[in-house]
C-alpha positions in Angstrom: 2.0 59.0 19.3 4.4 56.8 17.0 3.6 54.1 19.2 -0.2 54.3 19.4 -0.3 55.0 15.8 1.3 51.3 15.0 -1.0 49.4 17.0 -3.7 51.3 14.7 -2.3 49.1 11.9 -4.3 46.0 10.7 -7.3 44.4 9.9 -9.9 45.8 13.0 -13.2 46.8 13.9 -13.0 50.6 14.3 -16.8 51.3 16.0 -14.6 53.4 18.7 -13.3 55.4 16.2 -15.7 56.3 14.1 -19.3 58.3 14.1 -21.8 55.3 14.2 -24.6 55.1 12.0 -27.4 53.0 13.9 -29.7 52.4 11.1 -26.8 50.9 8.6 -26.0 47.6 8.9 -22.6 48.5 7.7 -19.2 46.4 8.6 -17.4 48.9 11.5 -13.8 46.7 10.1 -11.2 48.5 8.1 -7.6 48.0 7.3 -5.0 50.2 8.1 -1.9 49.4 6.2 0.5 52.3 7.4 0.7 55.1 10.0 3.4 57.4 9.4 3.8 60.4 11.8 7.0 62.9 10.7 8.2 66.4 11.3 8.1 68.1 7.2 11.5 69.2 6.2 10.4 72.9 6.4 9.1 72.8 9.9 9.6 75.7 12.2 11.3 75.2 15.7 8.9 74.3 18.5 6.5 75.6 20.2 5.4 76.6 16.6 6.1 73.4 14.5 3.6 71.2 13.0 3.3 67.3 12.4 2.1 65.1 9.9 -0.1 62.0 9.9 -0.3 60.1 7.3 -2.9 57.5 7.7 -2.6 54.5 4.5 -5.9 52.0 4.6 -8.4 50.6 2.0 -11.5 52.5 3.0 -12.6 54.6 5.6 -15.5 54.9 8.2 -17.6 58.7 8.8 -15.7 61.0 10.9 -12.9 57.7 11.8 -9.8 60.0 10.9 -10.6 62.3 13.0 -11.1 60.1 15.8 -8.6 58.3 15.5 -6.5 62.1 15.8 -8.4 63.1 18.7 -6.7 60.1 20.1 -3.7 60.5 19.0 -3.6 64.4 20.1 -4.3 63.2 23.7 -1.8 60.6 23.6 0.9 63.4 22.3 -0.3 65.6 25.2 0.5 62.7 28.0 -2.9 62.6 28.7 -3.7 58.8 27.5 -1.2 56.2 27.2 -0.9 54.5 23.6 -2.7 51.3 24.8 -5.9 53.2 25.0 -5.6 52.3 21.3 -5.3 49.1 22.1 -8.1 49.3 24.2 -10.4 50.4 22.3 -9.8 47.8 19.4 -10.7 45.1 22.0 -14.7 45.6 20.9 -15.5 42.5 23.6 -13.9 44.5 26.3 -15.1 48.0 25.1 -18.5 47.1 23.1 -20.0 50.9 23.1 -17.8 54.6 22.3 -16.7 56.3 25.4 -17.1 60.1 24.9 -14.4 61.7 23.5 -13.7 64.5 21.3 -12.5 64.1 17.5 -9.7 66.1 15.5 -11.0 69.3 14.0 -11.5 68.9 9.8 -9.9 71.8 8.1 -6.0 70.1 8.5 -7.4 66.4 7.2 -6.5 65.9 3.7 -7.3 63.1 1.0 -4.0 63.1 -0.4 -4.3 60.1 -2.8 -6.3 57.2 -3.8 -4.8 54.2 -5.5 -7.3 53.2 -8.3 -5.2 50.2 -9.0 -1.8 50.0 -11.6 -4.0 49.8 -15.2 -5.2 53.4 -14.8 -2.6 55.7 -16.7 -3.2 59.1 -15.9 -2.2 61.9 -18.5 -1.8 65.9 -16.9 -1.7 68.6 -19.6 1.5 70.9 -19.3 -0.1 74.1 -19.1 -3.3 73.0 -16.4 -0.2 71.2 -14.6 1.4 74.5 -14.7 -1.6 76.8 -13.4 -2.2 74.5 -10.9 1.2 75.3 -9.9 1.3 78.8 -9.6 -2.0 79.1 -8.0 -0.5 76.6 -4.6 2.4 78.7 -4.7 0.6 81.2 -4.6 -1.6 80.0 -2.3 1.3 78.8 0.0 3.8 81.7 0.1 0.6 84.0 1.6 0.0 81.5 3.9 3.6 81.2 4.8 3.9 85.0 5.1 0.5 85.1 7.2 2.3 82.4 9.8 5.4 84.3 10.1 3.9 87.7 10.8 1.5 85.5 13.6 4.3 83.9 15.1 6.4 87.2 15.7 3.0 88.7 17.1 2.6 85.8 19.7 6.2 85.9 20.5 5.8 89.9 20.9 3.4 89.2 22.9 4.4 86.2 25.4 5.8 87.2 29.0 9.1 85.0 30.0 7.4 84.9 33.5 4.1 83.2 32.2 3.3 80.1 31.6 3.3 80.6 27.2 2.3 79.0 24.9 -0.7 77.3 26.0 -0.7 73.9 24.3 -0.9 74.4 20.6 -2.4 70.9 20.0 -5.7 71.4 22.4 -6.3 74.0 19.2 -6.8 70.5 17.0 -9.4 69.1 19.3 -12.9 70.3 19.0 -15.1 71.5 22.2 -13.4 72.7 24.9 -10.8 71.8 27.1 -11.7 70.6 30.8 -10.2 71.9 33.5 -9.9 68.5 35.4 -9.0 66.2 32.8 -11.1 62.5 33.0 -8.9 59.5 31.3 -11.3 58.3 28.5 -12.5 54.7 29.7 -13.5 56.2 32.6 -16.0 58.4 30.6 -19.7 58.0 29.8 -19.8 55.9 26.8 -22.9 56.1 23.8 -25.0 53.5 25.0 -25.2 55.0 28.7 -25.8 58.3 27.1 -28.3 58.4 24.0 -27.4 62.5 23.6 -23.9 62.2 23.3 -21.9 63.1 20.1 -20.7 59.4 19.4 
C-alpha cells in the first residue's frame, strides 16, 4: 500500500479515481503532495488494528478519496499490484473508469486545510476546553465499545476455522465476489452507461 500510495503523489489527472461529472467541464488534474500510511501509536495488535491514510493535496475531486482507498484496500489485500495505480494515471492507455468499488465514508476525515500563513487563528480557553471533554468523552465510549467487541469476536472465533474474515473487505462498499476479477479486466464506464463510475 506504501508503494501504490507514492506513485499517487504529483501533478495528475485523477478521472479514474474520482466520480465523473459529465456535464462539467471541470479539470479531472489534482496535486497530491504527500501520502503517508502509519500504524497510530495506540493501535491494537492485529487482526484488530487499524491504519491511517493521510492523503496531503491542493483540492480534491467528488468521491476521489475514496477511490483512491478502494484501491489501496485491494492493493493491501494482494488483490492488485501497486502499478494498477500507475495504470490508471496513464489516461491515454486507460481513457474511461473501469468498475470498481470506492472506500466506504464514515472513516474519511478532513483533518485540516491550510488557508495560507497570514490567517492567525485565536481558540478561546474555555470552548477549547469543552471541545475537549466532549472527544474524550466521545473517545473513551468508543474505546470501551471496541474492547467489549473485540473480546466478543474473540469469544466467539473457533481455532479450527478460518477467523477473522478479512477486516478490510468491511472498508469496501458492495459486496465481495466470490471469484475475484483484477480491475483492468473489468467493464469500464463508457462500455457500461449504468455503472456507478
Amino acid at each position: 500500500m506504501k508503494e501504490a500510495g507514492q506513485l499517487l503523489v504529483g501533478k495528475h489527472d485523477f478521472r479514474n479515481f474520482c466520480k465523473l461529472d459529465t456535464s462539467s467541464k471541470k479539470s479531472t488534474e489534482r496535486e497530491i503532495f504527500n501520502v503517508r500510511i502509519y500504524s497510530p501509536e495506540y493501535n491494537d495488535k492485529e487482526p484488530f488494528g487499524v491504519g491511517v491514510v493521510e492523503i496531503k493535496g491542493n483540492s480534491f475531486i467528488w468521491h476521489q478519496i475514496r477511490d483512491i482507498m478502494g484501491i489501496l484496500i485491494l492493493i493491501g489485500q494482494r488483490l492488485e499490484e501497486p502499478s494498477l495505480v500507475t495504470q490508471l494515471l496513464d489516461i491515454h492507455k486507460h481513457p474511461w473508469k473501469p468498475a470498481y468499488s470506492m472506500g466506504i465514508d464514515f472513516p474519511l476525515v478532513l483533518h485540516a486545510v491550510d488557508h495560507g500563513s497570514d490567517i492567525i487563528w485565536k481558540r478561546d480557553p474555555t470552548n477549547t476546553s469543552t471541545v475537549l471533554k466532549d472527544l474524550q468523552k466521545y473517545w473513551i465510549g468508543h474505546a470501551i465499545k471496541s474492547c467489549m467487541i473485540r473480546e466478543m469476536i474473540l469469544g466467539l472465533m473457533d481455532k479450527d476455522e478460518d477467523f477473522p474474515p478479512n477486516l478490510s473487505d468491511f472498508l469496501i462498499m458492495g459486496t465481495k465476489r466470490k471469484n475475484y476479477e483484477r480491475i483492468l479486466g473489468r467493464s469500464n464506464c463508457q462500455e457500461r452507461t449504468e455503472l456507478p463510475c
